[in-house]
C-alpha positions in Angstrom: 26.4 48.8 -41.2 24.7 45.8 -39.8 24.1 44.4 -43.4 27.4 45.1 -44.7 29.2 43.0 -41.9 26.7 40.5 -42.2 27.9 40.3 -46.2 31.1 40.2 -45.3 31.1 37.2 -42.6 29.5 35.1 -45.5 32.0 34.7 -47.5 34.1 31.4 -47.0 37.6 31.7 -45.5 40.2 31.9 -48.7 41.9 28.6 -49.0 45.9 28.4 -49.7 47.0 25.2 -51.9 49.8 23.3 -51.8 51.3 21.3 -54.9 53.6 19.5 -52.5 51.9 16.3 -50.7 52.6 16.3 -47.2 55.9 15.4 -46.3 54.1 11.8 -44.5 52.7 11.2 -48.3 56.0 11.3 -50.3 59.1 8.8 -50.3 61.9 9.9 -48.3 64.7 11.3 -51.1 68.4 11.5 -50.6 69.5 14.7 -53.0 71.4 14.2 -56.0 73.7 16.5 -58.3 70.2 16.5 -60.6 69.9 20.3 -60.2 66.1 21.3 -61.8 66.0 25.0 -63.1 63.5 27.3 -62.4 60.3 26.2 -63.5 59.5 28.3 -66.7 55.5 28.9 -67.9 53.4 31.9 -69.4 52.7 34.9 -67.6 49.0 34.1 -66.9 50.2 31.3 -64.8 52.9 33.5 -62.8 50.8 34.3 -60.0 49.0 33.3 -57.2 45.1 32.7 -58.7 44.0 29.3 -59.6 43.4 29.2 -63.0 40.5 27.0 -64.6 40.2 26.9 -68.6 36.4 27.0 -68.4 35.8 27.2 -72.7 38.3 27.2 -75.3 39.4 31.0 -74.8 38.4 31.7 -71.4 40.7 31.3 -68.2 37.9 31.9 -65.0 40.0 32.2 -61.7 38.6 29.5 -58.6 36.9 31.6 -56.3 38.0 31.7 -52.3 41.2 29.8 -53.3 44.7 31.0 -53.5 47.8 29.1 -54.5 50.2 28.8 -51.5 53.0 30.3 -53.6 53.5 31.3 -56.9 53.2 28.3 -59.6 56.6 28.2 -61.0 58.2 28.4 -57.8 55.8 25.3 -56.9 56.3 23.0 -59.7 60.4 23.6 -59.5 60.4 22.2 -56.3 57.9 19.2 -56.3 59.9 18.4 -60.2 63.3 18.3 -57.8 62.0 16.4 -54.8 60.0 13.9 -57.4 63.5 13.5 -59.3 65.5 13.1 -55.8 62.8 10.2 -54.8 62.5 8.4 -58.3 66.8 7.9 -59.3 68.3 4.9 -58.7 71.2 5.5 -61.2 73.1 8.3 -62.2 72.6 10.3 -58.3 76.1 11.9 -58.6 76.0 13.3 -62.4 75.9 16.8 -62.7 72.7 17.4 -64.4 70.5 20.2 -65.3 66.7 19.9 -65.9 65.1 22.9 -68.0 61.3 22.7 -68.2 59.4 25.0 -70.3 55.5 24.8 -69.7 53.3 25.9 -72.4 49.9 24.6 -71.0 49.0 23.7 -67.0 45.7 24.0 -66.1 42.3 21.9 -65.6 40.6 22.2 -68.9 36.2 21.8 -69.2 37.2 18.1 -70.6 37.4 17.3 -66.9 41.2 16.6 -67.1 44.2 18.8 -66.5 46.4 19.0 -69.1 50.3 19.7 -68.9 52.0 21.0 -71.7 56.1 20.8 -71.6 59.3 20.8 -73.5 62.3 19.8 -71.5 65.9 18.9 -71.8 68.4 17.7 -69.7 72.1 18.9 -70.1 75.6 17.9 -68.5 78.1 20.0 -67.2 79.4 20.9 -70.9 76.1 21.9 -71.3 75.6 18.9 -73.6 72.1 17.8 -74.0 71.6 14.7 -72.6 67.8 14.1 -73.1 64.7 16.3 -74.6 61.1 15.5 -75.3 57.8 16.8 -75.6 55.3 15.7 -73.2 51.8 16.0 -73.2 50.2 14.8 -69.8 46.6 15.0 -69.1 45.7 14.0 -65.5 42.0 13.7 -64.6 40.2 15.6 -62.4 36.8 14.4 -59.9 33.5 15.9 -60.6 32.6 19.2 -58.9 30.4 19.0 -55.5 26.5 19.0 -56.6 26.7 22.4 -55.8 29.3 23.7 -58.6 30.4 22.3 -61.6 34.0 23.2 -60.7 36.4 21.0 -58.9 37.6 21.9 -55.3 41.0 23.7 -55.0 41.6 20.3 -52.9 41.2 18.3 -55.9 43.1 21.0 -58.7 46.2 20.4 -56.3 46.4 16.7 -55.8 45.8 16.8 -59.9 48.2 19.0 -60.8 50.6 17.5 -58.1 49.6 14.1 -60.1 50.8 16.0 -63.1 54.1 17.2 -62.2 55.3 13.9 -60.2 54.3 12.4 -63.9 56.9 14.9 -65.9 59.4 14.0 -63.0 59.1 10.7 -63.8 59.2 10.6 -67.5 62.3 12.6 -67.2 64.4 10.3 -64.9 63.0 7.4 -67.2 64.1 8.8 -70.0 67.6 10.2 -69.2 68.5 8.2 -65.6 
């Protein structure tokens, strides 16, 4: 009995990431009529585990780390509070923003790479802007310990990521 709780206690306290800075790290953002859709991306990334690409066909999850909430959820709200920070023009049309992620996870190159189709549409449901978008955002080295980057450092990269899509959106339909 002894050994097994002393097994147990070793094991470092699960971590929960955020892909939202704190609120004292981001711009203060009026809303707009720029309404982002839910966040759209494969099923593997529909959870709560921390995916790492570690070889070409192989997805190893980080260990003791969590994300906060599910992915998706995540990257629709840090895409709308990005977009509410970054417009100067065009705050009161009646937008919707559609993202479709194919890939969005740190990849062995040491980056992580986003993956996205989007489009933009008025009220008539009229496109207004669509692109493809390939964003790679890179990632520090691993402790000496681990060749794998902190959960600390996955989430300020993948936050990196997103605020990047954000931003080539509003440039390219604002």
């Amino acid at each position: 009995m002894a050994m097994l709780l002393a097994g147990c206690s070793s094991m470092p306290p699960l971590k929960h990431v955020m892909l939202s800075p704190p609120q004292t790290q981001r711009l203060a953002s009026q809303s707009s009529n720029w309404d982002v859709r839910r966040v759209q991306m494969p099923e593997y990334l529909d959870n709560y585990e921390i995916q790492l690409r570690t070889e070409d066909y192989v997805l190893t999850q980080l260990p003791n780390a969590r994300w906060a909430e599910r992915l998706p959820v995540a990257t629709t709200r840090l895409l709308q509070q990005t977009i509410n920070e970054k417009l100067q023009n065009g705050r009161d049309k009646h937008y919707e923003v559609h993202v479709d992620i194919d890939t969005f996870e740190p990849q062995p190159s040491g980056n992580v790479v986003l993956a996205a189709e989007w489009r933009v549409t008025d009220a008539a449901d009229t496109v207004v802007a669509h692109d493809d978008t390939l964003i790679k955002q890179p990632l520090a080295e691993g402790d000496a310990e681990s060749s794998q980057p902190s959960a600390g450092e996955i989430g300020r990269s993948m936050s990196s990521a997103i605020r990047e899509l954000a931003m080539q959106i509003v440039a390219r339909t604002g």
